[in-house]
C-alpha positions as CSV (number, residue, x, y, z in Angstrom):
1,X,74.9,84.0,146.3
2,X,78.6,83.2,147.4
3,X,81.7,84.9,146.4
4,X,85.1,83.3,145.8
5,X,87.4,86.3,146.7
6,X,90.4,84.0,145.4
7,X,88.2,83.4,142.0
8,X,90.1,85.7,139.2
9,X,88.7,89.2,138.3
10,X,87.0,87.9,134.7
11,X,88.4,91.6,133.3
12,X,92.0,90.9,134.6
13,X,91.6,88.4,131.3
14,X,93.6,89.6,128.6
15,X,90.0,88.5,125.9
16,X,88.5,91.4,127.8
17,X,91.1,93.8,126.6
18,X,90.1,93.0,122.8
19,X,88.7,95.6,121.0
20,X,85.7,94.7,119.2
21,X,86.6,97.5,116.0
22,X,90.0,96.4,115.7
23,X,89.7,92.5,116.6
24,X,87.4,91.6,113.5
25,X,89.7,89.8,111.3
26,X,89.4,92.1,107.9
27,X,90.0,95.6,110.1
28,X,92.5,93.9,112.1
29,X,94.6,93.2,108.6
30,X,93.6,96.0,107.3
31,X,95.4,97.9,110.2
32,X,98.3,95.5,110.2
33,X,98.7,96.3,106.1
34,X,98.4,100.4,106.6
35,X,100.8,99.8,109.2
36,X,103.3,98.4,106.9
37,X,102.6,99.9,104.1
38,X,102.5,103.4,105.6
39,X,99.8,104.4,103.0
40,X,98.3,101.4,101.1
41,X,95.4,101.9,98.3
42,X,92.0,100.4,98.3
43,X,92.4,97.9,94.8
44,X,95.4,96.6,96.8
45,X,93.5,95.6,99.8
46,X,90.5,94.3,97.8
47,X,92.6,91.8,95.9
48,X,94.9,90.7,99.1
49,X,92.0,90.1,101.6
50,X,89.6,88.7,98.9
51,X,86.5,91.1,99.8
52,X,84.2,92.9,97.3
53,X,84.3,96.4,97.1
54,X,81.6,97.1,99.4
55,X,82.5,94.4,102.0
56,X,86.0,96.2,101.8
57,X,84.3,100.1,102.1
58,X,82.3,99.0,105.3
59,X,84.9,98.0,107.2
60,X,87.2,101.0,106.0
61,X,83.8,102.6,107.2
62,X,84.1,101.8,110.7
63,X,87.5,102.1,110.9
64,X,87.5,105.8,109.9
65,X,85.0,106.5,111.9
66,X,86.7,105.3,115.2
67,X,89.7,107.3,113.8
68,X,91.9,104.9,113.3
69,X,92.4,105.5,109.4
70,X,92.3,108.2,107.2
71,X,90.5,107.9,103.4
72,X,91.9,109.7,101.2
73,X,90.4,109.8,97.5
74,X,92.1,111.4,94.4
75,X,93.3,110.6,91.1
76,X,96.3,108.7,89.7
77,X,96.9,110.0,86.2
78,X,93.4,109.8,84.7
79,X,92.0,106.7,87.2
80,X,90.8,107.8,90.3
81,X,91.7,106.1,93.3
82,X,91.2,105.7,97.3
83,X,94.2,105.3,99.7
84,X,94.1,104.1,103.3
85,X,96.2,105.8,105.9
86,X,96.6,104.7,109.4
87,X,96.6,107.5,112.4
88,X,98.1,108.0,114.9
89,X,95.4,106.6,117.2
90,X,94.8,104.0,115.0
91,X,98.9,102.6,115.3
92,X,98.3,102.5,118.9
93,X,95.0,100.4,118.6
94,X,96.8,98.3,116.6
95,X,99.9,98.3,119.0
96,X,97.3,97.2,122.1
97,X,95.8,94.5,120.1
98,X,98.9,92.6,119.5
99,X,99.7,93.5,123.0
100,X,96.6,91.8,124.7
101,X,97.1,88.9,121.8
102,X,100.4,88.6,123.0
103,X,98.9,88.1,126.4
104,X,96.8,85.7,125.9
105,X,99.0,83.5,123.8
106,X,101.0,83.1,126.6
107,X,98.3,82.6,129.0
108,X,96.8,79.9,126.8
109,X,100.4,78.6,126.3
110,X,101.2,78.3,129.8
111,X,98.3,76.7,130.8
112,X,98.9,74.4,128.4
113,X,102.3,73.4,129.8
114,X,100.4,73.4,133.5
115,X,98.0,70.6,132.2
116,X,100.5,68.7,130.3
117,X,102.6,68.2,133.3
């Protein structure tokens, strides 16, 4: 087996900074919406991301449990309802994500340029 020390380091790729939690498309705008919103509740993201309520609970699911949101159930007037904070840890996963997409936007981007000339 050779080794091309010139060949790039495959984790020096800004893909292998993704993380896998927060890259999935429905927790990634889940984040994205608690960020915004500062406190957003569950009906609200059902509706705007088109998921049932289960679909919706699993990912909340996984997103609590990595600690990057905080569920919070209770009662508006007589209807009860769930709202969906983001943490601390979970602005900065969101923060690295866009980071590393950032990245590789322009990585992609300037490659593109490269082969075009």
């Amino acid at each position: 087996m050779t080794v091309d020390i010139n060949a790039p380091d495959p984790t020096d790729h800004p893909a292998a900074g993704l993380d896998e939690v927060v890259h999935q498309r429905v927790r990634l705008c889940i984040l994205a919406i608690a960020h915004e919103a500062r406190r957003v509740e569950f009906g609200y993201l059902r509706i705007h991301l088109d998921l049932t309520a289960g679909n919706l609970s699993k990912h909340l699911s996984v997103l609590e449990t990595a600690g990057l949101v905080e569920i919070e159930k209770g009662y508006e007037g007589k209807r009860a309802r769930t709202w969906i904070t983001l943490t601390t840890a979970g602005s900065a996963a969101l923060a690295e994500e866009i980071g590393h997409l950032k990245m590789l936007i322009a990585r992609v981007e300037t490659n593109t340029e490269v082969q075009r000339s």
